[in-house]
Structures are given as structure tokens and as C-alpha cells.
KOLROTOR-182241 format. One record per atom (N, C-alpha, C, O, CB): residue in three letters; x, y, z negated. Coordinates in steps of 0.1 Angstrom, whole numbers, plus 5000, padded with zeros to 4 digits. Glycine has a CB too. Example, Ala and Ser with C-alpha at 12.3 -4.5 7.8 and 13.67 -1.06 7.14 Angstrom:
REM KOLROTOR-182241
ala513249434922
ala512349554922
ala513249674922
ala514249674915
ala511349554910
ser512849784929
ser513749894929
ser512950004921
ser513450114920
ser514149944943
END
This chain:
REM KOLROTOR-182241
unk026153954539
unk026253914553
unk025753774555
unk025953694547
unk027753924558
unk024953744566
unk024853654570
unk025753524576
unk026953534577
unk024353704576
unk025053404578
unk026253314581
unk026153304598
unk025253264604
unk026153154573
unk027453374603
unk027653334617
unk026953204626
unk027253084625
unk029053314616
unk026253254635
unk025653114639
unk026853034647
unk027753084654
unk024153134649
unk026652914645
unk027752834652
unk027952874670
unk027252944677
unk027252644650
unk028952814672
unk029252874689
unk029252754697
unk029652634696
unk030852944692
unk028752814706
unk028252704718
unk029552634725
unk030652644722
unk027352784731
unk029152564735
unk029952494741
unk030852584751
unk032052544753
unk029152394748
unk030452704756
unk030752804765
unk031252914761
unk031853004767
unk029652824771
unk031052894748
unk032053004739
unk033252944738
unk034352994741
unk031653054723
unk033152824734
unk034652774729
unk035552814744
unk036552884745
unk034752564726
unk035052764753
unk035752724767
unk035952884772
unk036552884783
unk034552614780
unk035653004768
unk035953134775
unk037153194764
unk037753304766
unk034353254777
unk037353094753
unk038753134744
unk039853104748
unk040152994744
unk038853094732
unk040753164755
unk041953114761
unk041953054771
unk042752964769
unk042553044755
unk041653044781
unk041353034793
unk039952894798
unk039052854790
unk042953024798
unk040152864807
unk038752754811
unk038552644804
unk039652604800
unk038852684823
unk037952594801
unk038052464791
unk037952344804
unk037352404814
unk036452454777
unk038352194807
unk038452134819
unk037652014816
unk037252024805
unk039752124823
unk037351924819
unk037051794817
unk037851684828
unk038051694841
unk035451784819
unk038251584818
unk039451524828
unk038851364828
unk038651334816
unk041251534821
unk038651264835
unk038351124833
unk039351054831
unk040351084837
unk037651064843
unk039450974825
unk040050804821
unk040650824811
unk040650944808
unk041050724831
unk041350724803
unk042150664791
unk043850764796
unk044450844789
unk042050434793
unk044350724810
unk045550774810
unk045450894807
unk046150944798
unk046250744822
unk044350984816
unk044251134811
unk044251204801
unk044751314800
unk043651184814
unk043351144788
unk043251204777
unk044751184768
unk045151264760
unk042051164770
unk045451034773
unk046651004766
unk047351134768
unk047651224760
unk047350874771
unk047751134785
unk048451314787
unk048251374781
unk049151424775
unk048251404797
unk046551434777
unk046451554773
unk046851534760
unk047951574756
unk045151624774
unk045951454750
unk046851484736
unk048251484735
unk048651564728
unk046651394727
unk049451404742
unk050551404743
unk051551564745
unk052551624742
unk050651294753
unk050251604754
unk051051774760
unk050551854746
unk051351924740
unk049951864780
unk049351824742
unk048951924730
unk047852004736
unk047452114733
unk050352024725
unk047251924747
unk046552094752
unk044951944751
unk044351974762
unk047252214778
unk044451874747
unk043251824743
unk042351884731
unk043051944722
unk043451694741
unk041351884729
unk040351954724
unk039351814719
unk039651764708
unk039752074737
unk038751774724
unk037851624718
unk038151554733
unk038551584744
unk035651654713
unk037551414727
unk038151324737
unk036351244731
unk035851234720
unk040151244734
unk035951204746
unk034651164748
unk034350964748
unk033950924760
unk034451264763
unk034350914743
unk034150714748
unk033050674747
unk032450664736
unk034850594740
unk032450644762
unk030950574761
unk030850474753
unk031650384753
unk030450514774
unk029650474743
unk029450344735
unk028950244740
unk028050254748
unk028850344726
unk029550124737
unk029549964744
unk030949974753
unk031249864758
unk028049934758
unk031650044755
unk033050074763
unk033749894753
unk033749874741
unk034050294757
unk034349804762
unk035249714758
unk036149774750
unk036849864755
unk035749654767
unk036449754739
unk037249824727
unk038749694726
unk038949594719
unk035849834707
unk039449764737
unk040649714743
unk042149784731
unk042049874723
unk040549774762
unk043049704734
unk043849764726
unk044649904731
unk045049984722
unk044649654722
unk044949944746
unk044250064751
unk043950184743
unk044650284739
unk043050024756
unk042450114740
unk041350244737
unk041550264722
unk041150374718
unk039650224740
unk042150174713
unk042150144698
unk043450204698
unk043850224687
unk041949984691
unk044350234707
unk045950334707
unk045150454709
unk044950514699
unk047350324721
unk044750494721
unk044450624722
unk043650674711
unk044350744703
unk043750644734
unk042350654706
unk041950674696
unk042950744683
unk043050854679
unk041350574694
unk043750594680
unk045050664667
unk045750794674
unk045950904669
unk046650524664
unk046150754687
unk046750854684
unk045951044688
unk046651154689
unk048150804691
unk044651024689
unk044051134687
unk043851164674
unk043951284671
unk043151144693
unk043651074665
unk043351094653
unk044551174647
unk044551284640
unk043150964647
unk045651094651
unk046851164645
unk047151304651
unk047651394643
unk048051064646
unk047051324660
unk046951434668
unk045651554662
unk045451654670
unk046751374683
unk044751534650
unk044051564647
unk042851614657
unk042051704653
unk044651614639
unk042751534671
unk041851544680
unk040651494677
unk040751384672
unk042151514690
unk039651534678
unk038351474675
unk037651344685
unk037551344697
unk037251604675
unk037351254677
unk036851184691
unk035451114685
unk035251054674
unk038151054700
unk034351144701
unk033051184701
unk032450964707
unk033050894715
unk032851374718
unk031450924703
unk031150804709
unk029650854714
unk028850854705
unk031150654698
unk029350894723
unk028450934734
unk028050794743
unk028650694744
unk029251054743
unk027050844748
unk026050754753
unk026750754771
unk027150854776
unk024150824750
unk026850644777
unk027550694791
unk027250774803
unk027950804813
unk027650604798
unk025750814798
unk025550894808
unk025451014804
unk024851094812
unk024650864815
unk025951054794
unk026251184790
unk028151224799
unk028451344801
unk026251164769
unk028851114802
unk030051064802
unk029851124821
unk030451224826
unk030150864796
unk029051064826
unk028251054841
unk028351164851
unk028551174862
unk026651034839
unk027851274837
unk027451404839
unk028451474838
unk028351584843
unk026651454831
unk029551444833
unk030651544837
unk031151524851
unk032251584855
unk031951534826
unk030251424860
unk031151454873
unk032451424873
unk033051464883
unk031151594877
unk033351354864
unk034551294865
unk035151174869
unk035151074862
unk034851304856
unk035651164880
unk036151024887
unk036950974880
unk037951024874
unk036851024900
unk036350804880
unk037350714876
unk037350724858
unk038250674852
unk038750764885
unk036050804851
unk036850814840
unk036650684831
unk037150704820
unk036550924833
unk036050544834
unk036650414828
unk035650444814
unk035750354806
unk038650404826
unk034850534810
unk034150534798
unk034550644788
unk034050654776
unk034350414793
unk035550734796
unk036550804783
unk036550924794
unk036650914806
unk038450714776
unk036451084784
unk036751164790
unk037351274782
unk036851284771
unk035951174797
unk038351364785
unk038851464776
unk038651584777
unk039151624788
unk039951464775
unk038151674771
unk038351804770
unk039451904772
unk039851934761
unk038051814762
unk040051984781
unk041452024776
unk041352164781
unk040352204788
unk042851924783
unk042452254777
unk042452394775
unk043952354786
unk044952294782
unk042352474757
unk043752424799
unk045352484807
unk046552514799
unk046052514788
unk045252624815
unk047552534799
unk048152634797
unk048052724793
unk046852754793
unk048352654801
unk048752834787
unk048852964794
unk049753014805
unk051052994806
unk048953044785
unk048853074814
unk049953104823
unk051253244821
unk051153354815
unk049053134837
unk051953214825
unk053353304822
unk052953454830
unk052253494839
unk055053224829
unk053953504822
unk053953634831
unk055453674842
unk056453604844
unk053853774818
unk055153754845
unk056953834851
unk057753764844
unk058453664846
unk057454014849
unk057753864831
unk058753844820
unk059253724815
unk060453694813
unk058353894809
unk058053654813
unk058553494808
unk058653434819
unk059153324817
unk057453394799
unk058553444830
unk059453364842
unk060653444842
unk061453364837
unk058853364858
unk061253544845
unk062453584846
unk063353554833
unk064553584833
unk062453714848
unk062653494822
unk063553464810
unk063953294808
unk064653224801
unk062653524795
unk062653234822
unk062953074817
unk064353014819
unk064853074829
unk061952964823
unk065252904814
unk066552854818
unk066052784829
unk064852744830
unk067552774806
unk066752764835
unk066952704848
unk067952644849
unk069052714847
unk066952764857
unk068152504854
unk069752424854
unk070052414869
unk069052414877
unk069852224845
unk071252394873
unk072152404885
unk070552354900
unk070252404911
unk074052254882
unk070052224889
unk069252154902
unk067852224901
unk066852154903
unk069151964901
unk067752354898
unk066652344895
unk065452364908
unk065952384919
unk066652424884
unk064552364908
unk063152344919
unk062552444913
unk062552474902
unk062152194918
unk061852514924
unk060852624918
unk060152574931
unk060652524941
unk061352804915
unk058352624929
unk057452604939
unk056952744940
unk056552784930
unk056452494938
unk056752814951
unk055952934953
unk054752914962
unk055052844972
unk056653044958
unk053752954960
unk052352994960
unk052153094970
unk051853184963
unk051953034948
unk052153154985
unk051753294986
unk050553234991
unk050653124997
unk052553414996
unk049353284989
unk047853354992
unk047153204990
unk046553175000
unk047553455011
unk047153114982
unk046753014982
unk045353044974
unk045453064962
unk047752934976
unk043753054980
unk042753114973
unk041653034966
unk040753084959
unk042153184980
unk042152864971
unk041152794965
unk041852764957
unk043052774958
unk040452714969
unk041052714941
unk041252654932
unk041652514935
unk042752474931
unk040352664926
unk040652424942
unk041252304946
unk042552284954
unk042952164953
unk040252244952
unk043152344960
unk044452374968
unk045252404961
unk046252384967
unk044452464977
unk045552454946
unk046052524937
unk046252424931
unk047352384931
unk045552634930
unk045252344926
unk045452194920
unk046052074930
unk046051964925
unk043952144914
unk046252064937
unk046651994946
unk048052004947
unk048851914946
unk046052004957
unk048052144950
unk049952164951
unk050252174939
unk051552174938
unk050652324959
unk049652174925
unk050152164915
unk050852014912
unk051951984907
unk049152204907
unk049851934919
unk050051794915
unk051351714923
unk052151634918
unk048451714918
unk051451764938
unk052951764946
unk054051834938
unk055151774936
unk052751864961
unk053751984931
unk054952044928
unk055751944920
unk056851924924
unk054752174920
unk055251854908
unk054951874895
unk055651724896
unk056751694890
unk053251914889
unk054951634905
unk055351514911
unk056951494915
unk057751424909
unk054451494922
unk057251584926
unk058451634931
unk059651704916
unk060751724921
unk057751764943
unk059651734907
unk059851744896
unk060051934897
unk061051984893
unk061051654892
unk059251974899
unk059652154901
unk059752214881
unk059752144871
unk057552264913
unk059852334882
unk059952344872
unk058852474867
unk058952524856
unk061252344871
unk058252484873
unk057252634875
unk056352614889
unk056652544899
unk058452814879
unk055452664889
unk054752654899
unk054252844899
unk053552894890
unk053552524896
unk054652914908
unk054653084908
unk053753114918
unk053953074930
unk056353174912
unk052553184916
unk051453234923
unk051053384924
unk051053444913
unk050453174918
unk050953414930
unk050153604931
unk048953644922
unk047853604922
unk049353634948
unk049553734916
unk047953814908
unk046753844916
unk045653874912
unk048153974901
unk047153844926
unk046353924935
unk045653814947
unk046553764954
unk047354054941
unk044253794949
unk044053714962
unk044653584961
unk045253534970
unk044753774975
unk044553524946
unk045053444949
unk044153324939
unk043453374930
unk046353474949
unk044153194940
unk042953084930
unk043653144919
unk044853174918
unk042852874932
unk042353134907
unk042653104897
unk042852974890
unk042352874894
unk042153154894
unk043553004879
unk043352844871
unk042352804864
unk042452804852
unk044252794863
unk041252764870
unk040352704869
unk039952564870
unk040252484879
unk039952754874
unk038952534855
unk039152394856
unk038952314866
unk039552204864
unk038552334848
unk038152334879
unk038652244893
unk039852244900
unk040152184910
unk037852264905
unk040552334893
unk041852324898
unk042752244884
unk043752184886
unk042352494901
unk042052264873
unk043252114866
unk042651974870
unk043451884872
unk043252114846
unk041351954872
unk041351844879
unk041451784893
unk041551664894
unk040551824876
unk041551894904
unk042651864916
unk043851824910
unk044151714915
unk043051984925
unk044551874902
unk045951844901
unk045751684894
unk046351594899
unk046751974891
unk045151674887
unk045251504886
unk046051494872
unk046751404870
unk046251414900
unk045951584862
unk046951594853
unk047851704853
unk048151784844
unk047551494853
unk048351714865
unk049351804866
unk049551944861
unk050751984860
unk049451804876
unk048652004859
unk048452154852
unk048652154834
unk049052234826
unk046452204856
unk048352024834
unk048851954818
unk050551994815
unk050952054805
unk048651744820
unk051051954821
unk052551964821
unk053352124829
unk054252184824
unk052951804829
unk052652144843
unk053552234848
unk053452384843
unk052252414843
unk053452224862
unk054352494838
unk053952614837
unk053552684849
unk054452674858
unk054652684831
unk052852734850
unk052252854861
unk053052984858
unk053453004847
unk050352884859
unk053253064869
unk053753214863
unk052753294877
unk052853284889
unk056153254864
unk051953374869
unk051053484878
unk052153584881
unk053053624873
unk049753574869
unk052153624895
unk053353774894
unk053053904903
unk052853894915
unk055053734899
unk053053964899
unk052054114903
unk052654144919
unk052054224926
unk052454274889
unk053954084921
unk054554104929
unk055254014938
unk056154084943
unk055154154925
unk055253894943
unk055653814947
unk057153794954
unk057853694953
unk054753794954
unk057553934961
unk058653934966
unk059553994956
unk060754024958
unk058753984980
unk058754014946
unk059954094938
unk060353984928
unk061453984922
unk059454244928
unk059653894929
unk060153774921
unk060953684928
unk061853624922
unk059153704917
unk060753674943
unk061553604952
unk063153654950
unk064153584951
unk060953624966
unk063053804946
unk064653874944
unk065253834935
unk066353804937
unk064753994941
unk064653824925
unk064753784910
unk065653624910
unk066753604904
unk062953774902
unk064953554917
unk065253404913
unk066453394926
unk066953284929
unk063653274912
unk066753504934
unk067653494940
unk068953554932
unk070153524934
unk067253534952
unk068453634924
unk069753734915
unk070153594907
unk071253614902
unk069053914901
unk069753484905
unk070053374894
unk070253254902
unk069753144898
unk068853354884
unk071053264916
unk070953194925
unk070453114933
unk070953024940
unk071353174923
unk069253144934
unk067753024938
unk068453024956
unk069353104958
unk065253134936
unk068052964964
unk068052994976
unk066652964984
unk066452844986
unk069152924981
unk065853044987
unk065053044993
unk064453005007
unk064853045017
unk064953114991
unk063352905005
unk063352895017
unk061752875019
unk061052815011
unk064252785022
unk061352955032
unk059452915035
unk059352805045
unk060252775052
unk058453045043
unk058052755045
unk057552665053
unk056852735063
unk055852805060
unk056852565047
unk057352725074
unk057052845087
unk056852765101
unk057852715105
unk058652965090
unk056052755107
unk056052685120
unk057552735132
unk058252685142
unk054452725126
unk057452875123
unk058352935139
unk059952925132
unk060852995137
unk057753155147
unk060152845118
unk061652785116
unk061952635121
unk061252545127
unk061952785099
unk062952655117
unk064152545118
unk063152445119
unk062152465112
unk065352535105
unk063252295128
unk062752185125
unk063152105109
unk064452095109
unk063052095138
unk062952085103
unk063252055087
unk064051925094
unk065251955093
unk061652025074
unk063951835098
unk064651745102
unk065851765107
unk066651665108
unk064051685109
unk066151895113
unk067651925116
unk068152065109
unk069152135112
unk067851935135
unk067152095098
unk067852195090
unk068952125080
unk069052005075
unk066752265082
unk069852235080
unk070552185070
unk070452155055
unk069752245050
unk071252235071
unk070752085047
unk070052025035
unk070052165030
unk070552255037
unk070851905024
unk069052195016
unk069352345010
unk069952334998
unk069952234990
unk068152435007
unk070652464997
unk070952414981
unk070452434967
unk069352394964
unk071952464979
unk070852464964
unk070252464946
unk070352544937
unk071452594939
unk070752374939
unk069852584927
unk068352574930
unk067952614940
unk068652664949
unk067552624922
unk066152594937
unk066052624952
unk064152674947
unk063452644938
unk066552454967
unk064052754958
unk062552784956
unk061752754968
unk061952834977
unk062352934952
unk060852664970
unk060352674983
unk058852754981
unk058352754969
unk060152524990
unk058452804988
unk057452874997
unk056452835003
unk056752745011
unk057952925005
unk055252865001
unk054152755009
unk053252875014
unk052952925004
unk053052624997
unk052752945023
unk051753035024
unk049852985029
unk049552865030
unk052553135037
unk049253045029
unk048153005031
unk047552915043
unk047952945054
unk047653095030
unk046652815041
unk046352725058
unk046152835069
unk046652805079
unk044752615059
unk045452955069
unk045253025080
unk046053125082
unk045953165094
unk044053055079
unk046953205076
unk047853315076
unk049153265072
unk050053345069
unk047453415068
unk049353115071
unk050853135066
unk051453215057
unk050753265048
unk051453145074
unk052653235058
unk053553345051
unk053053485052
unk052653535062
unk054953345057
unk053153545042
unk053353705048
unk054353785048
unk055253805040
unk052453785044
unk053853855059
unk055553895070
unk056853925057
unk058053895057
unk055354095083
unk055854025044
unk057254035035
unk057853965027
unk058953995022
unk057154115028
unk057253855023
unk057353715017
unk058353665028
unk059553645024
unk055853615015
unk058153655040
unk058853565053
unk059953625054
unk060853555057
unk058153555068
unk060053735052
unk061353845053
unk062453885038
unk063253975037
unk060453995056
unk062053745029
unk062553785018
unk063153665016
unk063953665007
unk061753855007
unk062853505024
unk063253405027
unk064853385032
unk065353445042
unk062353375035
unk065453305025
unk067053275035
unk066753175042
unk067753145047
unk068453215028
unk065653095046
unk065853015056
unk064252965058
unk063552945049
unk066952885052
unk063852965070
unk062552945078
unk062652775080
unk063552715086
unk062553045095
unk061852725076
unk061852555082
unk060152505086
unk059052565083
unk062452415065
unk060252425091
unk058952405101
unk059152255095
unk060252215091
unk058952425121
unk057452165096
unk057052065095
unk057052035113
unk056552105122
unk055752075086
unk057751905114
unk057751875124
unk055851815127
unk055151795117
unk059151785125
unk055551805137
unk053551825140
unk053651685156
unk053151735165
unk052852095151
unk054051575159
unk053951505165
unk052351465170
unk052151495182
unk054651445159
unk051851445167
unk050551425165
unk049251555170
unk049651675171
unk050651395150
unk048051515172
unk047051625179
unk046451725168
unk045551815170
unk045751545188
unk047051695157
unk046751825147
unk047351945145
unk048551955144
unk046751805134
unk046452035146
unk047752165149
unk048352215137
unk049352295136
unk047052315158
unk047452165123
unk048052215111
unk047852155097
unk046852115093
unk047652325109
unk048852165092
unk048252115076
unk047852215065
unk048252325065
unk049252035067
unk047152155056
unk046752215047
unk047952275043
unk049052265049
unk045952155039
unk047352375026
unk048752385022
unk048952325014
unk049952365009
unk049152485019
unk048552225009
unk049052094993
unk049552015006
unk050752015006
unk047351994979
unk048951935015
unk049951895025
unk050851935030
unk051751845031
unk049651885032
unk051052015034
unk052352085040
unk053252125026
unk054452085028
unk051952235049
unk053052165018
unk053952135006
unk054252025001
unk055252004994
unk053652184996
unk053351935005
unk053951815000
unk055151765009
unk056251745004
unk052951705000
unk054851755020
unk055751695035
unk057151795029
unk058251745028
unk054751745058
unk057051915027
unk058252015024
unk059051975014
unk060251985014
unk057952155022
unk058351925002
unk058951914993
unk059451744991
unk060251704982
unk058151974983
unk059151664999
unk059351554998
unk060451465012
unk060951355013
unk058051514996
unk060351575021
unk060751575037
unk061951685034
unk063051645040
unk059451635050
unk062151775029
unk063051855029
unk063751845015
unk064651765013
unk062551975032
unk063351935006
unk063351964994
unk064351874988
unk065451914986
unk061951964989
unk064051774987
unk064751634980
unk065851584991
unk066551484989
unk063451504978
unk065751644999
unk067351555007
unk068551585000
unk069051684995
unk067651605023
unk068851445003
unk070251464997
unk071451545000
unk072551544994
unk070751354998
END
């Protein structure tokens, strides 16, 4: 037999899900720290700060490879802000039914739901609110809905680094589920409760975000214990949905 020819850049990245590129020193620290980095990239002539002489060790020790490339090789990944350094990283894997219905969950716990959210960059966005907000899952639809894709780990800003995702074939059947384990549910709905005079929720708790143009859908809205509205002062008639999850999760969500 012959010797296997080596594999491209595009093979590696279709093994286990997207491969991502992330910019700066803090980001590759995350990724090796989470375990999900792959090589880690430093323009040569980069000021060799004590910084970059940590990260280095501790990729080394992390047995991560790290590459000294020319900066505009660095340029070309299109990554903001990355300071001379950029990382490679592999998502997650995302969970299934099963491994969401098996994860522990403590008295306070946060869950974030996802219905019809289709961009990637929106997916990373509310990843980066959930994740921030301290959720413990971030739960999305198999169906019609973004994948996790690497513009969606770099919307999130890191965040896809740390949060599990759970795909679920069913959405409201999961909504049942984390209610059978006491979640109390609640969507972000124009035609609920002003969140400012809802009553606090309790705990755990799962909030609900539906899409910028369809909102909720009706069986998702119907599987909710409590409808709450972003109060809208102002001449915009709507927010996104990483906005509006944010205002929910940080306006509501977190009240004491």
C-alpha cells in the first residue's frame, strides 16, 4: 500500500464539526483552557511580552502547536482585534435530546431557548448574552434553525467555547421535559406581561426567544407559563433576537 497523502486544511475542519478562527491572545488563552484549540497562530515581530511567553507555555503544555507566520497571513483570517495571534478551534459537540434530559441542574438553574433563530451570526450573539448571563445550555431546533458554524463561534465572542448547545428534534417536547424537572417557563412575547411589572420568575427557569420576524410559535407560546414583553419606549418597533434576549435576560431573568 501506498503512503496516505497528507490532509488538507479542509479535511481537518469537516472532522467533528467546523473548524473556527478566533483573534487575540485572550481568545486562544480560552480556547486552550476549554480544550477545544487546535494550533494557535503569532505574527513574527509580534512584541514578545510576558502575555505571549504564558500563552505559548501554556499551549505547549496543552500539547497545542504553535505556528510563527508572517502577519498577513494573520490579516487573512478576517479576525478582529486579533493583536498578532490567532487560534484555531473545533465547537463543541452539540448535545442531543438525551444528553439534555440527563444534564444536572441546581435549584438556580438558567436555561436559554432558541425557537427559529436562522442565522448563524444571531446564534452567536445570543450565545454570547446566554453564556454571559450565566445560562447553563443554550437549546435550539433541528429543524430551520442556524447552525453552529464557525461565524457563529465568532459572533459569540468566545462564548460557544464554554456553553453546551442541545439540538432537539422537538422543541416543545423539550419545553415539557425541563418543566417535568421544574423549569418554569417563560417567552419573550410583545402581547405579555410588561417585564417591568411581571412578577419576578422562579427557578429554574428557561427563557424563550423566538425569531426577529415571527416571534414565538403559536406551539412554543402555548407551552410557556408566562408571556413577558420588552417594554419599546422609543420609535423602534423591534429588536433583534440577541437583543431582545439580552434586555430579557438581564431586565428580567436576573431579578431578584
Amino acid at each position: 500500500m501506498g503512503r496516505r497523502p497528507p490532509r488538507r486544511e479542509s479535511d481537518r475542519a469537516s472532522r467533528g464539526g467546523p473548524e473556527a478562527a478566533l483573534g487575540g491572545r485572550r481568545a486562544a488563552a480560552e480556547a486552550i483552557k476549554a480544550g477545544l484549540a487546535r494550533r494557535v497562530l503569532v505574527a513574527r515581530g509580534s512584541r514578545e511580552t510576558q502575555g505571549l511567553r504564558a500563552l505559548a507555555a501554556e499551549a505547549e503544555r496543552h500539547g497545542v502547536p504553535v505556528r510563527w507566520v508572517d502577519r498577513e497571513a494573520i490579516d487573512a483570517l478576517d479576525v478582529p482585534g486579533h493583536q498578532g495571534v490567532a487560534v484555531f478551534v473545533r465547537p463543541r459537540q452539540e448535545l442531543d435530546e438525551r444528553a439534555l434530559g440527563s444534564m444536572p441542574f441546581g435549584p438556580q438553574a438558567l436555561v436559554v431557548v432558541l425557537d427559529g433563530i436562522t442565522d448563524p451570526q444571531n446564534l452567536g450573539a445570543c450565545a454570547r448574552s446566554a453564556e454571559a448571563a450565566g445560562a447553563a445550555v443554550l437549546v435550539v431546533r433541528a429543524r430551520r434553525a442556524a447552525p453552529l458554524t464557525a461565524a457563529a463561534v465568532r459572533a459569540s465572542a468566545g462564548a460557544l467555547l464554554h456553553l453546551p448547545v442541545a439540538r432537539v428534534p422537538n422543541l416543545t417536547r423539550a419545553l415539557e421535559r425541563l418543566k417535568d424537572r421544574g423549569f418554569f417557563v417563560a417567552g419573550l412575547d410583545a402581547a405579555g406581561v410588561d417585564m417591568r411589572r411581571a412578577p419576578a420568575p422562579g427557578r429554574p427557569l428557561a427563557l424563550v426567544v423566538g425569531s426577529e420576524g415571527q416571534g414565538l410559535s403559536r406551539l412554543v407560546r402555548e407551552h410557556c407559563d408566562a408571556l413577558v414583553a420588552i417594554p419599546m419606549v422609543g420609535r423602534t418597533a423591534s429588536l433583534n433576537a440577541s437583543a431582545a434576549l439580552a434586555a430579557g435576560l438581564f431586565g428580567y431573568a436576573l431579578r431578584a
